[in-house]
VEXMIRO-50582 format. One record per residue (C-alpha): residue in three letters; x negated, y, z negated. Coordinates in steps of 0.2 Angstrom, whole numbers. Each point is the difference from the previous one (the first is absolute). Last residue first. Layout:
residues N
{ALA, {X, Y, Z}}
...
END
This chain:
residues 363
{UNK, {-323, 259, -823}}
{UNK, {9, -16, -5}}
{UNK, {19, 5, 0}}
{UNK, {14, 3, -11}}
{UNK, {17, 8, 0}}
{UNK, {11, 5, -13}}
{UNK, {19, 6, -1}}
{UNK, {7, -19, -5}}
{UNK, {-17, -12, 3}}
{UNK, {-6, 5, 19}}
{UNK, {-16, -10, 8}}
{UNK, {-12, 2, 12}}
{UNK, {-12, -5, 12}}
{UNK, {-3, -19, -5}}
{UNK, {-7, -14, 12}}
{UNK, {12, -11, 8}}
{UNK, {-12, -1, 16}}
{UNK, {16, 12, 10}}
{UNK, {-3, 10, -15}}
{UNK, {9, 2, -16}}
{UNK, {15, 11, -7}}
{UNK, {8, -4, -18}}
{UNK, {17, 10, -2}}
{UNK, {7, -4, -15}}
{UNK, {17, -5, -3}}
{UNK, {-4, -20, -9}}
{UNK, {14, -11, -2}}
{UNK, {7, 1, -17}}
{UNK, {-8, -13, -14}}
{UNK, {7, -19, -4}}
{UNK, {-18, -6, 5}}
{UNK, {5, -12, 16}}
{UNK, {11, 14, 6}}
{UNK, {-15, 11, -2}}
{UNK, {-12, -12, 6}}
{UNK, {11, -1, 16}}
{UNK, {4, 19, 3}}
{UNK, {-18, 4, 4}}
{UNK, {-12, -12, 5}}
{UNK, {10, -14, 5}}
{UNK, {11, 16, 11}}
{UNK, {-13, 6, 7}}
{UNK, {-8, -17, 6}}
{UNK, {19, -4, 8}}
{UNK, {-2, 17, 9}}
{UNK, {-16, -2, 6}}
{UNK, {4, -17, 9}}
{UNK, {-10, -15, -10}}
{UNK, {-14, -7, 12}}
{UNK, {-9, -11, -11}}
{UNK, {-15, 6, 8}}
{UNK, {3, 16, 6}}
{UNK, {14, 8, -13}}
{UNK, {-6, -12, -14}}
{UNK, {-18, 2, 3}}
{UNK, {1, 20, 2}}
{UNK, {11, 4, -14}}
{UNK, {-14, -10, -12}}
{UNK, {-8, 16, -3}}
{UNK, {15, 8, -8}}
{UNK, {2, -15, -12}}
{UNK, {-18, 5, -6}}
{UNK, {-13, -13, 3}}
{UNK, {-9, -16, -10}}
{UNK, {13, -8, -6}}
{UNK, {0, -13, -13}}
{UNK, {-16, -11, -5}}
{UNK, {0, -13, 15}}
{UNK, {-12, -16, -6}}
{UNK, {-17, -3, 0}}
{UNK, {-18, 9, 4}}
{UNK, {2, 16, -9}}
{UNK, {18, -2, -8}}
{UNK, {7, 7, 18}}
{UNK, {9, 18, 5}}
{UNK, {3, -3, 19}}
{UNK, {1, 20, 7}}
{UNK, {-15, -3, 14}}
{UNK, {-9, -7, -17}}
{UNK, {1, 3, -18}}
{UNK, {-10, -12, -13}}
{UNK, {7, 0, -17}}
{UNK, {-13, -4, -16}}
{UNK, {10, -4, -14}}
{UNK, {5, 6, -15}}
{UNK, {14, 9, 4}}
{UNK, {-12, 10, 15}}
{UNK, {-18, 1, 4}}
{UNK, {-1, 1, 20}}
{UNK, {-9, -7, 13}}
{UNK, {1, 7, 20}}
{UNK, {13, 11, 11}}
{UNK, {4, 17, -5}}
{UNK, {11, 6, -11}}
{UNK, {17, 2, 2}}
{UNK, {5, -15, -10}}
{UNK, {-12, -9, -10}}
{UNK, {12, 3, -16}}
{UNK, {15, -13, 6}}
{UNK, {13, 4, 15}}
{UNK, {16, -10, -2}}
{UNK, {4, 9, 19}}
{UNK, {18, -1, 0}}
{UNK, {13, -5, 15}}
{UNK, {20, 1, -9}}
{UNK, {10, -13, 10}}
{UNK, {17, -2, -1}}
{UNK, {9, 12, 13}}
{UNK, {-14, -6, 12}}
{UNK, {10, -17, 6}}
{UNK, {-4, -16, -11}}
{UNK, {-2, -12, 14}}
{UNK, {-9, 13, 13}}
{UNK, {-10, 8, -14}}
{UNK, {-5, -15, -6}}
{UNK, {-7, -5, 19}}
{UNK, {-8, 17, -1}}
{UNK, {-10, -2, -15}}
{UNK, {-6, -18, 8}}
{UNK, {-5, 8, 13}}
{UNK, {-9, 14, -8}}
{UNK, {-11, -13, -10}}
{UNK, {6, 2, -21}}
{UNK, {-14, 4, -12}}
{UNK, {-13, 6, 15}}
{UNK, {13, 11, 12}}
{UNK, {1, 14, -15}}
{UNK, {19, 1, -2}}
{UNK, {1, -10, -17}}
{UNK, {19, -5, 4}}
{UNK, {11, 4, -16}}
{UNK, {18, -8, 2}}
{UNK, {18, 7, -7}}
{UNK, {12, -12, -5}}
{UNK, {19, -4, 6}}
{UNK, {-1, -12, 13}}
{UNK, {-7, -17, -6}}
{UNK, {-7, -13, 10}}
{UNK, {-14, 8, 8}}
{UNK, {-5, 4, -18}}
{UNK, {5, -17, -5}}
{UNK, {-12, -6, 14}}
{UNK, {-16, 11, -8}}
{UNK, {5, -5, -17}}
{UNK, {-5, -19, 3}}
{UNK, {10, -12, 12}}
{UNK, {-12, -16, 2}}
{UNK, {6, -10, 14}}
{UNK, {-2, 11, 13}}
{UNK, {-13, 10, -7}}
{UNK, {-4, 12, -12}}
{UNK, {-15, 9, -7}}
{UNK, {1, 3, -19}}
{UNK, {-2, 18, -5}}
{UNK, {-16, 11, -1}}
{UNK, {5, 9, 15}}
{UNK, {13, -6, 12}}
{UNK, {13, 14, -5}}
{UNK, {-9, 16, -9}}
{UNK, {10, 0, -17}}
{UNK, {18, -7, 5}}
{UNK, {13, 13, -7}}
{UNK, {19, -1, -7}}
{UNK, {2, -12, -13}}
{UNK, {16, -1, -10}}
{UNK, {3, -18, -5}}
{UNK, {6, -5, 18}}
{UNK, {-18, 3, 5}}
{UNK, {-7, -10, -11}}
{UNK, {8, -13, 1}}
{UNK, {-2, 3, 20}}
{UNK, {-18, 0, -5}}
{UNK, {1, -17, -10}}
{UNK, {8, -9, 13}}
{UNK, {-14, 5, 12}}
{UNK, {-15, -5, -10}}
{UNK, {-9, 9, -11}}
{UNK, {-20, 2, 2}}
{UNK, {1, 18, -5}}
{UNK, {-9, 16, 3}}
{UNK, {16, 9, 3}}
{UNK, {18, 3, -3}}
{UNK, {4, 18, -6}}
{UNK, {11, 5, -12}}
{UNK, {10, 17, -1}}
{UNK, {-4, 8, -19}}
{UNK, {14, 11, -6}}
{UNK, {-2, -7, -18}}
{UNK, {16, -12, 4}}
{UNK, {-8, -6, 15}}
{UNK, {-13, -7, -9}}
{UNK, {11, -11, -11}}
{UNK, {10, -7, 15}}
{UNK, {-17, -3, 5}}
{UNK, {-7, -9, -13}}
{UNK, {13, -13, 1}}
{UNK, {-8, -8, 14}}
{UNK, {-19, 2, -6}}
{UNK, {5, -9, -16}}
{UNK, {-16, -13, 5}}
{UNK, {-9, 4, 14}}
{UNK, {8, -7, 17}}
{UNK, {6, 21, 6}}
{UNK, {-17, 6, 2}}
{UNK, {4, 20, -6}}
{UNK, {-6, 16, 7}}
{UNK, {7, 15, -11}}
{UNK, {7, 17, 8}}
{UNK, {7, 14, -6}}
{UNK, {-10, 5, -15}}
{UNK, {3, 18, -3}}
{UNK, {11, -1, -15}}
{UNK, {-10, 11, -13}}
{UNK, {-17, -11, 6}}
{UNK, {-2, -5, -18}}
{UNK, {17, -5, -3}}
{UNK, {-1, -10, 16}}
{UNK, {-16, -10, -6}}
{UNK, {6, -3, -16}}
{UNK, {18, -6, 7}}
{UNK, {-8, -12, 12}}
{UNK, {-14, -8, -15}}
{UNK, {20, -3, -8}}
{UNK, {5, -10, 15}}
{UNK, {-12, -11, 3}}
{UNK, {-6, -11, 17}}
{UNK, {-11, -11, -4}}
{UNK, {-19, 6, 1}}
{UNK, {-14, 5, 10}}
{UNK, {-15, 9, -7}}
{UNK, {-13, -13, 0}}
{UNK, {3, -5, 18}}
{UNK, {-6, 16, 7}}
{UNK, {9, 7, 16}}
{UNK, {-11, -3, 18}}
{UNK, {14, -13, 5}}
{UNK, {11, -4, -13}}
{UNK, {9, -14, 8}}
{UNK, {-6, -14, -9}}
{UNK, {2, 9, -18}}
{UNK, {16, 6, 5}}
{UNK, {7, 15, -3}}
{UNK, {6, 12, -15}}
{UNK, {-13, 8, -4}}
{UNK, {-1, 9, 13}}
{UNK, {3, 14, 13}}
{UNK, {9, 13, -8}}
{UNK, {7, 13, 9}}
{UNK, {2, 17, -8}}
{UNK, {13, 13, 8}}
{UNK, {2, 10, 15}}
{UNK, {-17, 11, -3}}
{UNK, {0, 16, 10}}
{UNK, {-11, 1, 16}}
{UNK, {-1, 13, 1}}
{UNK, {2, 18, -10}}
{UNK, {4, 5, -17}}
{UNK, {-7, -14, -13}}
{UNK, {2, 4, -17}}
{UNK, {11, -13, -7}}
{UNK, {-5, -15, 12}}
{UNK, {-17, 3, -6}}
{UNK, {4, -1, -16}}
{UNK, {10, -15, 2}}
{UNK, {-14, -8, 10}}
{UNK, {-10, 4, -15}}
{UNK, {10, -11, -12}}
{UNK, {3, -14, 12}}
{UNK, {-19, 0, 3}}
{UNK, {-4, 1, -21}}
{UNK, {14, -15, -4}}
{UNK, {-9, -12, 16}}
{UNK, {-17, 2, -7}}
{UNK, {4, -4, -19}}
{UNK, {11, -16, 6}}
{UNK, {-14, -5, 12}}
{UNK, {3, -1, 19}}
{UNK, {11, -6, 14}}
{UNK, {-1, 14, 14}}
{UNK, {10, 13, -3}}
{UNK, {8, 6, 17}}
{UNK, {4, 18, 1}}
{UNK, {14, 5, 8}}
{UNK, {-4, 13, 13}}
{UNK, {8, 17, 8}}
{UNK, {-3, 10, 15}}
{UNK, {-15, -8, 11}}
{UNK, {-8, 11, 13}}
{UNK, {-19, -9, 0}}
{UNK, {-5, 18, -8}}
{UNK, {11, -2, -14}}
{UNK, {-6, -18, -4}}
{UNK, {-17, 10, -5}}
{UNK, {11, 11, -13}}
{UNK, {8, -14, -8}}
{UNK, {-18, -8, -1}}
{UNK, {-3, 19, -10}}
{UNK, {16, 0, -10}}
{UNK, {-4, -20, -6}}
{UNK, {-18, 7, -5}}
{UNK, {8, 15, -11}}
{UNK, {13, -10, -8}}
{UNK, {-13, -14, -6}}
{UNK, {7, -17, 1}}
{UNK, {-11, -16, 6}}
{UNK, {15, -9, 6}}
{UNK, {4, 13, 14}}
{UNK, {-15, -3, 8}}
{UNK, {-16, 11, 7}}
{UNK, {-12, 1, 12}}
{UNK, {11, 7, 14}}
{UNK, {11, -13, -1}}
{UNK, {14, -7, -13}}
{UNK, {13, -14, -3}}
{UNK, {13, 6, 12}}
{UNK, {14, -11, 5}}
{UNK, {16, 9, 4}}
{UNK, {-7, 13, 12}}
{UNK, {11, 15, 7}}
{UNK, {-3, 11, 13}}
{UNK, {13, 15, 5}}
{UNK, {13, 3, 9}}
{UNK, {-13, -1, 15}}
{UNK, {-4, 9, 14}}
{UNK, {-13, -6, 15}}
{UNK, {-10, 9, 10}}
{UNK, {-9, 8, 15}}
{UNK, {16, -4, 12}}
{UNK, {0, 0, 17}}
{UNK, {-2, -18, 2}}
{UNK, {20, -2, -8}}
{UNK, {9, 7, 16}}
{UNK, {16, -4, -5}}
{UNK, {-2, 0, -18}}
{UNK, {1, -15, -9}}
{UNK, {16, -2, -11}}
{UNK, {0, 9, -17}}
{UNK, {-8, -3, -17}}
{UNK, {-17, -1, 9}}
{UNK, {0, 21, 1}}
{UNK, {-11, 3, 18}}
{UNK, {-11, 13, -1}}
{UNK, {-6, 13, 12}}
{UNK, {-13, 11, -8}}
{UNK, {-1, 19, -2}}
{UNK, {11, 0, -18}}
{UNK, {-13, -12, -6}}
{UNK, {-16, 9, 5}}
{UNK, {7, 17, -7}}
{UNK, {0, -6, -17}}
{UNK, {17, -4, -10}}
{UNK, {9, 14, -8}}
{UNK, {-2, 0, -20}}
{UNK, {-18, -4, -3}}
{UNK, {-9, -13, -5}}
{UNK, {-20, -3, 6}}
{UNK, {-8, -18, -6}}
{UNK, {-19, 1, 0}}
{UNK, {-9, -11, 13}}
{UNK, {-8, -19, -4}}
{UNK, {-16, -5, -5}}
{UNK, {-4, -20, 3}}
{UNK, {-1, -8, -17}}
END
């Protein structure tokens, strides 16, 4: 893993900060926006995060998940949920445990939102890189395990709404406090707005591993278009969804809806080439995370370093990418917004962050 520079805290923030201009991206654009050096954010918030930094939340370990929070840190985010990847019984039990431990004893950013978990409840045919053999039909009782285990943290469950029982699981769901989200599915779009009327809130990274539509065949991603009162994850990295096509959803679905998260895997913040991860070998390139030779294997870059595609190439005002960065995963996550004060450069690269009376900084 490339080195990185030791985190400084302190009570007042550093002298570079209070010396630069920057411009705070909850309000309207300065008049004269060239001069500033920087941008202010409420704070950074990614829904989707599977791991990076040589490590994953599904493998456990407290002192490994602190040290991959650590490393997201220094690319200025503020809180995470961690994503479980669908995995064995005896594995998913021991991450959820030491998530909990790590959410217990953690003291500075990013703090854990919750537990997502990303599988077993999806389809077979739309399962992308997650393994067959562990899917199943949705079931309540495995649900209350899990949650008992995690001491109520589980906030989030992705779900394919055509399994079998999958529509009154939800109601079930949301009865233990966790919000369902519709994804890696082949349903159609009579079967999403079920779904939607039945208590789902959250589309788990629209377009991806869910059936494509067209005119005559209306699948999820129309009912999404169709229906008003659900949040939406865009992977923001420019490969798993091509800016324009991220920018026509924000012009139909409007930016109050849209969370952008980076679904970053393992490989993640190291440098480019092969990689040994979940079994498999990963190959990373220019921020494309692959099964070596194949298919896309989640994201390969930090939400923070996919600022630059969305706001160039996509060409998402600052302020709207503030605020489905910030305030929109929250809404999304049933948390309060974020009050921190998270400062990067004009490149979106970090220079400081405040958590209550603490600021940090890369030395």
């Amino acid at each position: 893993m490339m080195s990185e520079r030791r985190i400084c805290s302190g009570s007042e923030p550093p002298d570079f900060v209070m010396c630069r201009p920057i411009r705070n991206l909850e309000l309207d654009p300065p008049v004269d926006g060239e001069s500033c050096e920087g941008y202010r954010f409420p704070g950074i918030v990614d829904l989707h995060v599977h791991g990076g930094f040589e490590w994953d939340f599904s493998y456990g370990d407290p002192d490994r998940i602190e040290k991959m929070l650590d490393s997201f840190l220094r690319k200025g985010l503020t809180a995470v949920m961690p994503t479980l990847i669908t995995c064995s019984e005896e594995q998913r039990m021991k991450a959820i445990g030491d998530i909990v431990t790590v959410a217990s004893r953690r003291t500075r950013p990013p703090s854990l939102l919750g537990i997502s978990l990303e599988g077993p409840f999806i389809s077979a045919s739309r399962r992308g890189s997650h393994e067959e053999r562990f899917l199943t039909a949705p079931n309540i009782e495995m649900l209350e395990r899990w949650q008992e285990k995690a001491r109520g943290m589980i906030r989030r469950l992705t779900l394919a709404p055509e399994l079998t029982g999958a529509i009154d699981f939800i109601a079930k769901a949301m009865e233990l406090k966790v919000r369902v989200s519709i994804g890696h599915t082949d349903a159609d779009h009579e079967t999403t707005l079920r779904a939607f009327k039945a208590g789902a809130q959250n589309i788990t990274h629209l377009f991806n591993a869910m059936r494509p539509f067209s005119h005559r065949d209306p699948t999820c991603v129309s009912a999404v278009f169709d229906y008003r009162n659900v949040f939406v994850e865009l992977i923001a990295d420019g490969i798993h969804v091509f800016p324009d096509i991220v920018r026509m959803t924000f012009s139909i679905l409007g930016s109050d809806r849209i969370s952008l998260v980076s679904d970053c895997v393992l490989p993640t913040g190291l440098s480019d080439g092969l990689h040994q991860a979940y079994g498999r070998e990963l190959e990373l390139r220019g921020g494309r995370c692959t099964i070596a030779g194949g298919h896309l294997f989640g994201g390969g870059m930090t939400l923070p370093d996919c600022f630059q595609v969305m706001h160039e190439k996509a060409r998402i005002p600052l302020k709207a990418l503030c605020e489905c960065v910030s305030v929109n995963p929250c809404r999304a996550a049933g948390v309060d917004p974020p009050r921190e004060d998270v400062i990067l450069d004009k490149q979106f690269n970090w220079i400081a962050t405040r958590l209550r009376d603490t600021w940090y900084w890369p030395q």
